[in-house]
C-alpha positions in Angstrom: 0.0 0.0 0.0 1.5 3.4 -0.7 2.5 6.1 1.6 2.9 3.3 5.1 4.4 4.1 8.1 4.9 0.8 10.5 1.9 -1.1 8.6 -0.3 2.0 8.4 -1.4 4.1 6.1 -1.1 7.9 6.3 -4.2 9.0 4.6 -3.2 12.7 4.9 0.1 12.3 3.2 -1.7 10.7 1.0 -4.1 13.2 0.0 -0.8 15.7 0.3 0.9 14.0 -2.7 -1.8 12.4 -4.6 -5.4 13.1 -3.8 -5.7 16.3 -3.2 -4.6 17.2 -6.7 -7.2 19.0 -9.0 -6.6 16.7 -11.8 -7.6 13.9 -9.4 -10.8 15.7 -8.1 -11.8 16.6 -11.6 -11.7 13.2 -12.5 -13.1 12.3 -9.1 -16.1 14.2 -9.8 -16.5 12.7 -13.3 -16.7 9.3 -12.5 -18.9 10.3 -9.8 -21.3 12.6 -12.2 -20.9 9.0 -14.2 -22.5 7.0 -11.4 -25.4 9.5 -10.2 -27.0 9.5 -14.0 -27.2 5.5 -14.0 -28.5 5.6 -10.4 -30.9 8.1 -11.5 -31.9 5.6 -14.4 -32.3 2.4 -11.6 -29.0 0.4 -13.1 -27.0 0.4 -10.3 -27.8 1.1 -6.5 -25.0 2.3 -3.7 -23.5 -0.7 -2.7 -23.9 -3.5 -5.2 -20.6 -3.9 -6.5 -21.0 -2.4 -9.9 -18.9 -0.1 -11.6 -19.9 2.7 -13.9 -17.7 2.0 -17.3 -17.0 4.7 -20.3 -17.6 2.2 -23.4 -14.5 4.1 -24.7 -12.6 5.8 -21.9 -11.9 9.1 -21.3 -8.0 8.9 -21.8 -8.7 7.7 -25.5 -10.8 10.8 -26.4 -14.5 8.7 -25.0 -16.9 10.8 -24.0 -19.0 12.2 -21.2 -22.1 11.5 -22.9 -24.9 8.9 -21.5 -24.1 6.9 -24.8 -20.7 6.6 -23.6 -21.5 4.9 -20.5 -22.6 1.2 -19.5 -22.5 -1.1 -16.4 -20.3 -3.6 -15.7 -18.8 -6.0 -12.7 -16.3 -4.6 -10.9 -14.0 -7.7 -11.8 -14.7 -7.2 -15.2 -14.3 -3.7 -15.4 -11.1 -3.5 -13.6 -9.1 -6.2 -15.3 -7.5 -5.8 -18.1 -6.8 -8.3 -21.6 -3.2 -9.7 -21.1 -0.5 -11.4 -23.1 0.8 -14.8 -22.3 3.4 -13.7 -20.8 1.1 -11.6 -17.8 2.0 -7.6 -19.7 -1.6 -5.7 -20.2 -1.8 -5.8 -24.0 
């Protein structure tokens, strides 16, 4: 786990170096935005393991748009195709 001091972790040097960035909160705030319109629609619910997913992601010019956006598992959304040898493709 980053930023551990004797097998705890310092949440507000944490949010000193990484989370407290704007970049982060913008993109914070985006996935969160994400998840509010499919609660709003009844596809997900707080709690129920599912991930909000851009169909093609932001960081490869996807966009914001409801089109853009789908459920998935949380497994499935947060793995990623491999080669044989383990590298993400």
């Amino acid at each position: 786990m980053p930023y551990q001091t004797n097998g705890k972790r310092d949440y507000k040097k944490q949010y000193e170096k990484y989370d407290g960035k704007d970049s982060v909160k913008k993109d914070r705030a985006s996935r969160n935005g994400a998840r509010r319109i499919m609660e709003r629609e009844g596809k997900v619910t707080k709690g129920d393991g599912k991930d909000v997913d851009h169909k093609k992601p932001l960081s490869k010019g996807g966009g914001k748009s409801r089109s853009n956006l789908r459920v998935q598992s949380a497994t499935s959304n947060r793995s990623f195709p491999r080669t044989k040898s383990g590298k993400v493709k």
